[in-house]
N, C-alpha and C positions, 0 to 999 in steps of 0.2 A: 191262471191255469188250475185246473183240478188239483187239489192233491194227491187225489191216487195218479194222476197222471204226471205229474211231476214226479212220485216213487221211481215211476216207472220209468221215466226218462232221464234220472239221476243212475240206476241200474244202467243202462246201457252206457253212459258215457264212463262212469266208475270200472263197472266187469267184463264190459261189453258182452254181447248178446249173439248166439246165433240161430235161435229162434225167428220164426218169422213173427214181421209187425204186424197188427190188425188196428186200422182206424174204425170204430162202431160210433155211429154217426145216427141219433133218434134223441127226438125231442121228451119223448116219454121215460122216464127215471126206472120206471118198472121191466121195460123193455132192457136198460143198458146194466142193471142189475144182474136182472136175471141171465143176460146173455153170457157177458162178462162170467158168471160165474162156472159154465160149464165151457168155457173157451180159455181162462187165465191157466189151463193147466197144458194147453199145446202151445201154445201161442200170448207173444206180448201183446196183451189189449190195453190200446189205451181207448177208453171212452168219453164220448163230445156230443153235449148238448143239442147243438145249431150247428148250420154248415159256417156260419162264421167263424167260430171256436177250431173247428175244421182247419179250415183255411191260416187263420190265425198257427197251429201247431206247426202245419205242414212246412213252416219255415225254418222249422227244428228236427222236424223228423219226415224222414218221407219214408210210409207204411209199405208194405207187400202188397195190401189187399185193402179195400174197403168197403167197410157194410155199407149201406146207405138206406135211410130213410128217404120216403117219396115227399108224403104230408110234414113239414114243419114250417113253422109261421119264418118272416120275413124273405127266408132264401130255401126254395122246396129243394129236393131231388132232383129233378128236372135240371130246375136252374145251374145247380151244381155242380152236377158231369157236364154240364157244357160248358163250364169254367174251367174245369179240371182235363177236356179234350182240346180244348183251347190250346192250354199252354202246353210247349214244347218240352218242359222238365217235368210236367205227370200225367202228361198224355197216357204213358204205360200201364201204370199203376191199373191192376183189374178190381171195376166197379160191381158188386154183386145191389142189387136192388132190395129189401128186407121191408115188406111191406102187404097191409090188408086189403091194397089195391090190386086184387089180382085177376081182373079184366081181361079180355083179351088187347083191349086197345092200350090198357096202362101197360102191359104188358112188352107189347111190339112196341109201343115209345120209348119204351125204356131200350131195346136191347139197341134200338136205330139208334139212339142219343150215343151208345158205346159201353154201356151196361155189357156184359158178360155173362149175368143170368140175373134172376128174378124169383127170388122164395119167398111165398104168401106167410103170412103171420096168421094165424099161431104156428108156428115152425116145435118141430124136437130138435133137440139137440142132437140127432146123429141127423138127420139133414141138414140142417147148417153145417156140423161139422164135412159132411160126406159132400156137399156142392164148393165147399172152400179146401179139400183136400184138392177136388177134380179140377179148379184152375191155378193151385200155387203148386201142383205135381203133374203136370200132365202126360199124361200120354202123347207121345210123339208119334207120327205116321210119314211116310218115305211121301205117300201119295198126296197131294193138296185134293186133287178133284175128289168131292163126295158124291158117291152114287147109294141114290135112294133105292133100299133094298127092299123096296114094297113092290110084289109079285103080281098086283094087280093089272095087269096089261088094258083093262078097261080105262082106268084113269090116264087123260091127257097129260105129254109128257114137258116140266115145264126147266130149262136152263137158264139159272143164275149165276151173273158173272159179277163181283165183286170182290176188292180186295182188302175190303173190312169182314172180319170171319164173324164179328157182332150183328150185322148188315145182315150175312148169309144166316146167319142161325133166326133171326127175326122172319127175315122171308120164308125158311123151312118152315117155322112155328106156324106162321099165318096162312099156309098154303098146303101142308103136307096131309089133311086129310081128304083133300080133295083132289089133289092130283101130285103126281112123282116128281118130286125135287131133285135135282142134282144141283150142285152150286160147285163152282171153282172160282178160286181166290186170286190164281196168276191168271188174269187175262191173256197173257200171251201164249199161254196155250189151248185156245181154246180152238186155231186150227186144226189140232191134230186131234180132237175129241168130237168136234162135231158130226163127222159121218159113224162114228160111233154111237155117241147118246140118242140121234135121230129124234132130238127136242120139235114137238109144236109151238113152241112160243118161247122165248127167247127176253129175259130178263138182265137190263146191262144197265151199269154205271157210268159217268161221264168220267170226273174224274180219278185215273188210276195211273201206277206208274209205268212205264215201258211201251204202254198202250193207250189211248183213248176210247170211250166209246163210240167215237164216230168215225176212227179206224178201225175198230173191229165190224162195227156195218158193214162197210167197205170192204173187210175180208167174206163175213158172212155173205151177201150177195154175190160174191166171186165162184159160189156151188150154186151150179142151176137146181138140185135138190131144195137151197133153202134160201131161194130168192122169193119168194114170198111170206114164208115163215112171217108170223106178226115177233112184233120188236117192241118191247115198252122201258124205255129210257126211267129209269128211277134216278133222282139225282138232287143234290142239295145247290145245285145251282138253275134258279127259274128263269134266266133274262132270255128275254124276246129273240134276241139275236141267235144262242146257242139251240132254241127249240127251234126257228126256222130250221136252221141248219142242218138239226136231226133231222126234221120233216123232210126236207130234199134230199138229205140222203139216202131215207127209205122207214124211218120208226116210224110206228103206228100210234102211237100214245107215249104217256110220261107223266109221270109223279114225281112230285119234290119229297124229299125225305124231312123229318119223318112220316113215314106212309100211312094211310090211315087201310090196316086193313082188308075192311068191308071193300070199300073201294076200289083199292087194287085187285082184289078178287071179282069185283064187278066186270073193272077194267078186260082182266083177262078173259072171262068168260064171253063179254062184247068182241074181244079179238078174234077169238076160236071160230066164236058163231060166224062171224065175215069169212072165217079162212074155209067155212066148209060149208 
């Protein structure tokens, strides 16, 4: 283990700590220097090489937060959070992406994988700090449904239903300039919102809790308003069987996650054109 990261880890079990943890995860020295040095004054940083070293700690310490590099040799970013969404003991833990990949595709892979946001390098230090205040303090809201407060009535209106809030911010990023997002997180209320939002196209998840998406078709169809509305199933499960199944019930399309997108935006624009 590091040395400073053994300081650091000695501190906590000696004084205990009620500072929050930070794991800063980048292969470059210059990067974990320098970050470290304008963050060890809010926050306990312990800094790691490789996402092995990573993993290796996490046996010891389980962080608040963690940076994350994308590019590092043997085991990238990528890899990583889907080790880390995997397991049922740091599924939680919110992953920020800290990276010169800043794409729109690396981007939307990241936040699908379960990422929580995505800061391009070279970053200041009051952006880092200010994107790592906004998920270890957040803001609470009574309401789950977000409605897209863009005034535009020209752009086509498009409803996301998922109950990964990483998921819905990915689809916002990758669709919000070109047509009005709304997303909601509780599927199950998507009855009582739908004569409301009056969505043209209609963005759902398979699987969610209390609901599935091929119950919610089945609710959606049950308004003669939005029995034709197109439906484009997004979902991390591709087998033949479950995509008949949408098909008969009435979606128009589907993408497996993560979404590429170009694509999905292609997708929907093919949808619109058939619905009109």
């Amino acid at each position: 283990m590091d040395n400073n990261n053994y300081d650091e880890l000695k501190d906590i079990e000696v004084r205990g700590s009620s500072r929050k943890k930070i794991f800063l995860v980048d292969d470059t020295e210059f990067h974990l220097v320098r970050s470290k040095q304008f963050l060890k004054d809010y926050y306990t940083v312990f800094t790691l090489d490789s996402a092995v070293a990573m993993l290796e700690l996490l046996e010891k310490v389980k962080p608040d937060l963690i940076l994350l590099d994308i590019d590092m040799p043997k085991m990238d970013g990528y890899e990583t959070i889907k080790m880390l969404k995997a397991d049922s003991e740091l599924a939680h833990i919110p992953v920020i992406f800290l990276s010169s990949k800043d794409d729109e595709d690396s981007i939307i892979k990241g936040l699908s994988l379960g990422a929580v946001d995505h800061v391009p390098k070279p970053y200041t230090p009051k952006d880092l700090l200010d994107r790592i205040g906004f998920h270890l303090h957040p803001i609470s809201y009574p309401d789950e449904l977000k409605v897209d407060p863009d005034k535009n009535l020209s752009k086509p209106t498009i409803l996301a239903v998922d109950d990964s809030p990483s998921m819905l911010r990915s689809i916002h990023f990758a669709l919000h300039a070109k047509y009005k997002v709304h997303t909601l997180q509780k599927p199950e209320n998507l009855k009582k919102n739908l004569t409301h939002l009056k969505p043209d196209l209609i963005l759902l998840d398979y699987n969610m809790p209390q609901i599935n998406g091929i119950e919610l078709i089945k609710i959606i169809k049950d308004f003669p308003e939005f029995c034709t509305t197109p439906i484009i199933f997004l979902t991390s499960e591709g087998s033949p069987d479950l995509l008949t199944e949408a098909v008969n019930t009435g979606v128009n399309d589907y993408m497996v996650k993560p979404f590429n997108p170009r694509k999905l935006r292609d997708k929907i624009a093919k949808c619109l054109a058939n619905k009109y």
